[in-house]
Every structure is written in structure tokens, then in C-alpha cells.
N, C-alpha and C positions, 0 to 999 in steps of 0.2 A: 504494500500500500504506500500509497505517494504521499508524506506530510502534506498537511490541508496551511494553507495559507488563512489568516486571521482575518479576514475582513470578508464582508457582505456581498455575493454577488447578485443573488435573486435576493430580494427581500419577502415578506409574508405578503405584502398587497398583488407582489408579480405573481406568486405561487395562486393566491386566490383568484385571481384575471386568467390563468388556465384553467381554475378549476371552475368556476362560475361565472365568469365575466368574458374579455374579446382574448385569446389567443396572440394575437398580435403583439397585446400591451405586456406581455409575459416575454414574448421571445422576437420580436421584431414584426417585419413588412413581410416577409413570408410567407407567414400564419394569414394576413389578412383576409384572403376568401373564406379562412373556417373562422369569422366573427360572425358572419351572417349568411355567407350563401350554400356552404360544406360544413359537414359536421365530420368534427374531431376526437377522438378517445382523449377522454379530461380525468383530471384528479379528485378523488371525492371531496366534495364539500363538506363547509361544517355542519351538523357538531362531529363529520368522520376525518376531519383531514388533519395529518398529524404529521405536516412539515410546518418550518418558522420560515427556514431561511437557506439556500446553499451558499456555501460559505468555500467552494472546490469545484474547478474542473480541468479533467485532463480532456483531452481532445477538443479539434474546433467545433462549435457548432455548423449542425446540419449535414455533419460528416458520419454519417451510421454505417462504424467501422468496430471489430473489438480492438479492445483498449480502453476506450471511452471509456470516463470516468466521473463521478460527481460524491463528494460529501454534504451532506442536509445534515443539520441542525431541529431538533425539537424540546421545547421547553416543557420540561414536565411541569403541570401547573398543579400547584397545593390542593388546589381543590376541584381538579378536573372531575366531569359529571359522572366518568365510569368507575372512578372508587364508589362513588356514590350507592350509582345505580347496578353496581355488581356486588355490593354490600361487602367489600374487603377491603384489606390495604395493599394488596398488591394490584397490580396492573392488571386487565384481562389478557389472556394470551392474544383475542383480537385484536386489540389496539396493540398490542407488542410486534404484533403480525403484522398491521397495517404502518407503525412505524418502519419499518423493516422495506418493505415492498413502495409503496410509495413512493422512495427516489428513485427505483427500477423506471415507474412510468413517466417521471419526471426528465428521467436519462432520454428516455426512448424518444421523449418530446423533443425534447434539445439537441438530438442527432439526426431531427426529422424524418422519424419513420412517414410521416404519414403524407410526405411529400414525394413518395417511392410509387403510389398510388391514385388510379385518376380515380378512383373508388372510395365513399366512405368508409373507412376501418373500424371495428372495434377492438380493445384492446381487455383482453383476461389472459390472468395467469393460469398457467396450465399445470402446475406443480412446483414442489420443491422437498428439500432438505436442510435439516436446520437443528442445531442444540442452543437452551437456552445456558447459558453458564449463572446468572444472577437474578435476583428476583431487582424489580423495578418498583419503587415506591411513591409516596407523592413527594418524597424531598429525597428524590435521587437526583432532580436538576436536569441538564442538559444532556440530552442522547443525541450520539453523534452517530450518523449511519455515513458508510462509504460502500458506494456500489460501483462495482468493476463490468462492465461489459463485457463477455467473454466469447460470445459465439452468435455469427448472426445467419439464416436460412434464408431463403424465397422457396417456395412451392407452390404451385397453382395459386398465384392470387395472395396467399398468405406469405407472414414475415416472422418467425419463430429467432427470439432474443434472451439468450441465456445470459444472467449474472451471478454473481459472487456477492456475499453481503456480508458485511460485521459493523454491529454496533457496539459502541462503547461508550462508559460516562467517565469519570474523574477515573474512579477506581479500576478502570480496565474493560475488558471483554464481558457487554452482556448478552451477545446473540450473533450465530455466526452460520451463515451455511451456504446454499446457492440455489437459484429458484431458475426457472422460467417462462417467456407469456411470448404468448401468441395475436396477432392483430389478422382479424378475418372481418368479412363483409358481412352486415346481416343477413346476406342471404346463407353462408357457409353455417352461420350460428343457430340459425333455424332448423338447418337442414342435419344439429348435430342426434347422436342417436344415443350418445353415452357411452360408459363402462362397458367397452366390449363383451370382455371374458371375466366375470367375478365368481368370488367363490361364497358368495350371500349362505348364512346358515339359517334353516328351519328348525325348529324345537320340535322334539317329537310329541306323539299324542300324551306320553308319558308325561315329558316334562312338566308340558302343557297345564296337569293337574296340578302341579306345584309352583306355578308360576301365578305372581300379583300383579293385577293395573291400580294403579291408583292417576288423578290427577297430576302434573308436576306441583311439589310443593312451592307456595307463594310466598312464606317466613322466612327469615335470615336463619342458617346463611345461606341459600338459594338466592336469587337475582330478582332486582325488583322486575316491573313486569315489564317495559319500554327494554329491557337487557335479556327479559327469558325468552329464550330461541326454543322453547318445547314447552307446552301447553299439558302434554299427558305421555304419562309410559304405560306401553300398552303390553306388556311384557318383560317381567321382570324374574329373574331367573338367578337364586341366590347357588345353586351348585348347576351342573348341566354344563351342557355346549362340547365343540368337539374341546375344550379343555380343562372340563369338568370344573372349573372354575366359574362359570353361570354366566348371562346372556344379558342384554339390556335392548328395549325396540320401544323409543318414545315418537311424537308426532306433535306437526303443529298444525292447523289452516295458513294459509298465505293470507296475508292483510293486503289489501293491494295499497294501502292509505298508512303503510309503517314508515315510521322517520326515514331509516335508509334506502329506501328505494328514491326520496328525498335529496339526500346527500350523493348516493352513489349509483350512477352516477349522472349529472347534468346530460336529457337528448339521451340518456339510457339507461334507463333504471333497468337494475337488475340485484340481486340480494348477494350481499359480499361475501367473499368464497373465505373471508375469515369467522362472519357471523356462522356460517355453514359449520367452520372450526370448533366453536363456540359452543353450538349445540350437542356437539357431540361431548364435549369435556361436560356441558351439563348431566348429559346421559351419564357419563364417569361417576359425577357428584350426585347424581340419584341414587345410584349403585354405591357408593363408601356410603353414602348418610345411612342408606339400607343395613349396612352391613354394620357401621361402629354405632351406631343411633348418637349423632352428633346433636350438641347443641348450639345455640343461635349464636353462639360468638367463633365458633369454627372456623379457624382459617384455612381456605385451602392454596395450594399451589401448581398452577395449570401454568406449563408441562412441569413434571419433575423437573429440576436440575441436571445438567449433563447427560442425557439421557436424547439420545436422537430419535427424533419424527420425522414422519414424511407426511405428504399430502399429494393425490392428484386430482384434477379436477378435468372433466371429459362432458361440460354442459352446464345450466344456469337457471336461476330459480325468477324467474319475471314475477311480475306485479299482477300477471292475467293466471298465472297456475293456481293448482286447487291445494294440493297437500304434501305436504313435507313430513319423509319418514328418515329418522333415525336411528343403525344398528350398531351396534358392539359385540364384539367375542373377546370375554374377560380372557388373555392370555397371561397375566400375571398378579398375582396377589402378595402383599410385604406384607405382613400382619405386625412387625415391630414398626417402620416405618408408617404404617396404614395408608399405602402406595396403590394405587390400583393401575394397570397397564391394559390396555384392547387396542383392538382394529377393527375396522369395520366403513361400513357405507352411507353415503346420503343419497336419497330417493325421491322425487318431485313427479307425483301424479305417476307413477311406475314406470319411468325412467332413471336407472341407477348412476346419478355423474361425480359421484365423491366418492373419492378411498381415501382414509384416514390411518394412517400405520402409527403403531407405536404410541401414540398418545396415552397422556399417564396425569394423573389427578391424585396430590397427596396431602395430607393433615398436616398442619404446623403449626408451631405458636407461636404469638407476633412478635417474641425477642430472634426468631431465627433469620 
């Protein structure tokens, strides 16, 4: 990584004019046709956007080359609305997500992908890989992400942009790993079909008898309700599964009128492939509250520490779908730690477009 240079280059007003406002006033005369007569793949808005400022860049603009490079800056704010509305003191793995990924499209803007095409683009990440090393709190201050360009494609139409990411605050490394996103045409994203080949698990009839639905719980420490991505579990499976360690299958209805479809993003709503993230560590935290019978002061920590995830994503959850299904296959249990480890799928109206690896949800208490 290239030492970042101390000073301001985009500020938060240029960041916000990509993400909400003209294009232009963000990155020049270039961008101008996508202020009014082309639509552009934008950065989410607030309350989801969670750059200040880049303050780094390696390469020239409008040159969509690997190498390219940029560090962003974001202010953790004491009182930002997701300790709130996630009822803890650390960070959601979302927004730890969405810090992370953010200057990926930020990059991509600024190497002008979207000048490569006489076609409107959309722009989703298609995957990644990632450890957290630190938990993030509201007085950890400044996160500094640096994202590397590493790989860039063309294929029919489409523009496939791999990077490299690590974030860091004062104290060092808190998230490190390499993701990447795809820019396709509405028409390509319509026409996606999902998760080719999954290996989705069923409960047998057996199980079945021993398995609980309840509601998602609404109490702390569960997520106030603007944060819970899951309404009800509709299968709950304390031993079973192919690793006898038990099963989890919650669901929500799509809102077509939720903040983030709002925020993320401007001329395209569609529901963040980290809230999708989101949901599934709920399912996690259904499954430990089930298991330790936690009370309202419960901290948890989404993802464990050091502990590598993946994510892919193969399709998109619109504002016009019906329902969103959520699975788990508990593959590991800490019973000292009270760690809980799965994999599993996201489902939109029976289309399977999310694999979740590795993800892991554990108890702690707020001096750790």
C-alpha cells in the first residue's frame, strides 16, 4: 500500500453530488450527460453512505487500468443511528461492510467505468472475502479504507473489477480482504437467474417435529425494527442438519417503502447485498439467544474476530418482490466462547442469489 498523502481531495459535499446530486460536480465535464440525460451507478445515500472524504489517489482519472488506487476516510460519529438502532456498541457488520466496499465504487467512478459504455450500467458487487481483525466502536474515530484495483474484464457488455481492501484506524488493521463487482445493463440484471448449483438443506419429517417458529424477537438485544432484516423464523432446529449441530430458516415480506431502497440506491433501488449480510447474522442471533437464553444487555459480535467469511451474490432483492427467505446450516458451535458458525442462502420469491460462508455471531462483554 502506497502512504496516503494528508490532505482533502474529494470532500463529503463531492462524495454526496455522486451519490445524490449531478455527477459532474463530483468528478468533472465528463460525467455531464449522467446529470440529466444517462443514468449512472451512484453511491448510496444517506443515512447508508459511509465515506467523508478521499484523502488518496494512485492513478489518473478516467484511466480504468489495475493499479488504480484511492484511500477514503470515514468519521465514526459518537452517536451514529446504527449503535442505536442495532441496540449494541459495536458496529453492524453492514455498515462495517458498506465502509469497506464503498471506495471500490467510488474507484470505479473515478476510472470511469461507465464511460467504457454507450449503455446504462448498473453496478453490484458480486462477492468477496474478508477477516475482521477489531471490533469498531462509536469512539474508535477515523477509518481509513484503501482500495487497490487489481483486475479488470469486459465480456458481453459487462465490466467485472476486482479489488483488494484494508481498513484501518489509529490502532492498526481492522478489516482486510478482496471483493468484486460487476457493472451490467438492466436488461443483463433482469434476465439474472441466481445461484446456479446450491446445496440448500431440507429438514427431514423427523426433524421437523422438533423444530420451533416463533416471530423474530422485537427486545434488546435483537435490532430495533427500521434494523431487523427478519420478521419471523420459521424453522428452528436446536440439534439436526447435515451437522447435527441444528438449522435456522427465518423470512421477511419486502417493504417496497423501507429506508434503503431510499438510500441505495438513487434511479435504482434495490436492497443492499450487506443488509442481505445482516439478516443472516440475525438468523445466527436467533439461534445463540435460543441456545444461551441471553438477556437484554447481550453483546454480540458479528463476525467473530479473525475468522474469515465469504459472501457471493448471483441476483437482487427490488422494491417490487414478495419475500425474502433466510437459511443456515449451524456448522460450528464454541460452547466456552458461545460462538456460533453457519453457511447458508438468501432467497427472494424462490430464487436462491446469496451464499453466505463462514459467518459467525459470538457473546461478549463490553470491556472486551
Amino acid at each position: 500500500w502506497r502512504p496516503r498523502e494528508n490532505r482533502v481531495l474529494y470532500d463529503q459535499e463531492s462524495i454526496l453530488a455522486f451519490a445524490i446530486g449531478k455527477p459532474s460536480e463530483a468528478f468533472g465535464d465528463r460525467y455531464l450527460p449522467f446529470d440529466d440525460e444517462r443514468v449512472i451507478a451512484r453511491l448510496p445515500g444517506p443515512p447508508y453512505a459511509f465515506m467523508d472524504r478521499v484523502v488518496n489517489t494512485v492513478g489518473e482519472a478516467w484511466d480504468l487500468e489495475p493499479g488504480a488506487a484511492v484511500t477514503a476516510e470515514y468519521d465514526v460519529p459518537a452517536d451514529g443511528w446504527y449503535f442505536e438502532a442495532n441496540r449494541q456498541t459495536e458496529m453492524p457488520f453492514a455498515v462495517l461492510l458498506e465502509v469497506a466496499l464503498q471506495p471500490c465504487g467510488w474507484l470505479a467512478a473515478y476510472c470511469g467505468s461507465a464511460l467504457t459504455s454507450e449503455t446504462d450500467l448498473r453496478f453490484r458487487n458480486l462477492g468477496g472475502r474478508a477477516v475482521q481483525k477489531r471490533a469498531v466502536r462509536a469512539d474508535s474515530g477515523t477509518l481509513t479504507t484503501e482500495v487497490r484495483l487489481t483486475d479488470v474484464s469486459h465480456s458481453g457488455g459487462m465490466i467485472i473489477e476486482r479489488f483488494d481492501i484494508r481498513m484501518t484506524d489509529e490502532q492498526g488493521v481492522v478489516f482486510e480482504g478482496d471483493t468484486y463487482f460487476g457493472f451490467f445493463s438492466a436488461e443483463s440484471l433482469a434476465d439474472q437467474i441466481g445461484i446456479r448449483e446450491t446445496q440448500k438443506y431440507e429438514p427431514t419429517e423427523a426433524e421437523m417435529t422438533q423444530a420451533v417458529s416463533f416471530d423474530y424477537p422485537t427486545e434488546a438485544p435483537h435490532p430495533e425494527d427500521g434494523f431487523r432484516m427478519l420478521a419471523k423464523i420459521e424453522v428452528l432446529l436446536r440439534e439436526g442438519g447435515p451437522h447435527d449441530l441444528g438449522f435456522v430458516r427465518g423470512s421477511i415480506p419486502v417493504d417496497y417503502e423501507a429506508w434503503f431502497f431510499k438510500a441505495h440506491f438513487m434511479d435504482d433501488p434495490v436492497w443492499p447485498g450487506s443488509l442481505g449480510c445482516e439478516s443472516f447474522l440475525q438468523l445466527l442471533k436467533a439461534y445463540a439467544a435460543d441456545r444461551w437464553r441471553l438477556d437484554a444487555d447481550a453483546v454480540w459480535r458479528t463476525n467473530g474476530l479473525e475468522r474469515e467469511h465469504n459472501w457471493t451474490y448471483r441476483g437482487q432483492v427490488l422494491p417490487t418482490d414478495g419475500k425474502v427467505e433466510v437459511e443456515a446450516v449451524i456448522t460450528e458451535v464454541d460452547e466456552q466462547a458461545r460462538r456460533v458458525t453457519a453457511s447458508g442462502y438468501l432467497t427472494v420469491d424462490g430464487r436462491t442469489i446469496y451464499h453466505l460462508g463462514d459467518f459467525s455471531v459470538e457473546i461478549v462483554r463490553d470491556a472486551e
